[in-house]
C-alpha positions as a Markdown table, in Angstrom:
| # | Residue | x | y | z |
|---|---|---|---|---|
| 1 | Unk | -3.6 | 57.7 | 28.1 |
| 2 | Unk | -5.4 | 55.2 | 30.1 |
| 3 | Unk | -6.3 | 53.0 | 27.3 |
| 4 | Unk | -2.3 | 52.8 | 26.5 |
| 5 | Unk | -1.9 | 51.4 | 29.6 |
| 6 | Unk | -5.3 | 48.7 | 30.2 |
| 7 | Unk | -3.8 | 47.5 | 26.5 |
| 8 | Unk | -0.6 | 46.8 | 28.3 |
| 9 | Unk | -1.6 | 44.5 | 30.7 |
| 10 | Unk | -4.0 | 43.0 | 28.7 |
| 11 | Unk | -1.4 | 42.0 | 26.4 |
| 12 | Unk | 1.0 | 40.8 | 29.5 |
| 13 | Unk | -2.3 | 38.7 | 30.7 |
| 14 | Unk | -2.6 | 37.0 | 27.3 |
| 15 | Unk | 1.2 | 36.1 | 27.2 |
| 16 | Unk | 1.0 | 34.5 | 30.8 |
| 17 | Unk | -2.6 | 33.0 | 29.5 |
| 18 | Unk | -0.5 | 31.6 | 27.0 |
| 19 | Unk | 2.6 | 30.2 | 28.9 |
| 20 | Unk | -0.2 | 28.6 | 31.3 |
| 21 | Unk | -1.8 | 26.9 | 28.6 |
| 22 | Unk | 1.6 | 25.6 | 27.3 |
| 23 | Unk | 2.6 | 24.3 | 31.0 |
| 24 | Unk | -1.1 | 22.9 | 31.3 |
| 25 | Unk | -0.5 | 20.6 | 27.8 |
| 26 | Unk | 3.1 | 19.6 | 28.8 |
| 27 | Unk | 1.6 | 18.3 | 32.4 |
| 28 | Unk | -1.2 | 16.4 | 30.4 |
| 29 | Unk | 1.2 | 14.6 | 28.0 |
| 30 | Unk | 3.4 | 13.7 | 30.5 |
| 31 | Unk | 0.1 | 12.0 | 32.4 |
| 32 | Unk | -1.0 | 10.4 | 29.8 |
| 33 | Unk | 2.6 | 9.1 | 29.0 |
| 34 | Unk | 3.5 | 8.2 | 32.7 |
| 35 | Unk | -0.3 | 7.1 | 34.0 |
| 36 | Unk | -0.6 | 3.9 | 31.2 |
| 37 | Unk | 2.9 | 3.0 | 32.0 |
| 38 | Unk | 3.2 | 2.8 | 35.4 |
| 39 | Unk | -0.4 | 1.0 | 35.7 |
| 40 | Unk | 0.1 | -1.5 | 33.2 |
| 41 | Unk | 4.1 | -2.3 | 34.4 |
| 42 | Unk | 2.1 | -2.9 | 38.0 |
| 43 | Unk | -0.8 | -5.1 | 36.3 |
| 44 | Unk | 2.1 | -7.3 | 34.3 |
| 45 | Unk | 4.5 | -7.5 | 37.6 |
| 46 | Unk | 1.2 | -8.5 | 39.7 |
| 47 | Unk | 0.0 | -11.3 | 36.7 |
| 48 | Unk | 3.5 | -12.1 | 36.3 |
| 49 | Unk | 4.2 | -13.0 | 39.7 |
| 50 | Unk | 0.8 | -15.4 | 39.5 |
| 51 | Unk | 1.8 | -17.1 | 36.6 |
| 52 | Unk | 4.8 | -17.5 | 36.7 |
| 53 | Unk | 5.9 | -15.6 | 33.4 |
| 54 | Unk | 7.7 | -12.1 | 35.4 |
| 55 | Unk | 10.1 | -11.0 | 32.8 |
| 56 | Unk | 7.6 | -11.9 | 29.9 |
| 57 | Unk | 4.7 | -10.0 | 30.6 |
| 58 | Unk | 6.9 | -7.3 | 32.3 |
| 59 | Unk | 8.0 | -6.9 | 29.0 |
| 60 | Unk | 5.0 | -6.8 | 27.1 |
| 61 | Unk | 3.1 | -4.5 | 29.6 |
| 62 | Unk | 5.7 | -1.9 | 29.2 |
| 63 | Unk | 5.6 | -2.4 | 25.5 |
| 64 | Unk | 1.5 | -2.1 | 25.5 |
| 65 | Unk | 2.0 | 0.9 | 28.3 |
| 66 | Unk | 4.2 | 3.0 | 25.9 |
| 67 | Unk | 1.4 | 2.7 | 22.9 |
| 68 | Unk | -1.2 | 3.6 | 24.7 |
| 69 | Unk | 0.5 | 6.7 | 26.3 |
| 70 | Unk | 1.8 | 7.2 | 23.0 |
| 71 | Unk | -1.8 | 6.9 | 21.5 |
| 72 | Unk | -3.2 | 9.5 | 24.5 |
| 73 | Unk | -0.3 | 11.7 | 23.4 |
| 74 | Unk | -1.6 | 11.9 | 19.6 |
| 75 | Unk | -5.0 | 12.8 | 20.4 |
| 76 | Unk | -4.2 | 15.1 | 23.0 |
| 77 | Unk | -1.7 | 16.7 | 20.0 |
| 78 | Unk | -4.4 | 16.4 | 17.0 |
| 79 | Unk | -6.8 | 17.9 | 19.2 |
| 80 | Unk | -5.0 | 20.9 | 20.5 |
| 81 | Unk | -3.9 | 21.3 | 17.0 |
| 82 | Unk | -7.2 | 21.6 | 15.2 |
């Protein structure tokens, strides 16, 4: 009858293993989405602002901080999958 109950909670420990793993992934995609952004949106204001080109590189930084969280995103995703 003990055994019954020790396979109980180990089952209820792997579901809340499992729904800890899945929070876990979601916080490290949004990182890796969020982190490139914001950095490279504050690198092209900064530039911008020295040369005198705001909106352009503004534009491109948020352009080239989407693909590379976007790129971070895949890997994380192709790894987790394999």
């Amino acid at each position: 009858m003990p055994e019954k109950r020790n396979q109980g909670h180990r089952s209820r420990d792997q579901e809340t293993m499992g729904v800890l793993r899945a929070l876990a992934l979601l916080v490290q995609l949004g990182l890796s989405i969020a982190i490139p952004l914001v950095g490279l949106v504050w690198l092209g204001q900064l530039l911008g602002s020295w040369w005198g080109a705001e909106t352009l590189l503004l534009i491109v930084s948020i352009f080239i901080g989407l693909g590379a969280g976007f790129l971070a995103v895949y890997r994380i995703l192709i790894r987790e999958i394999k």
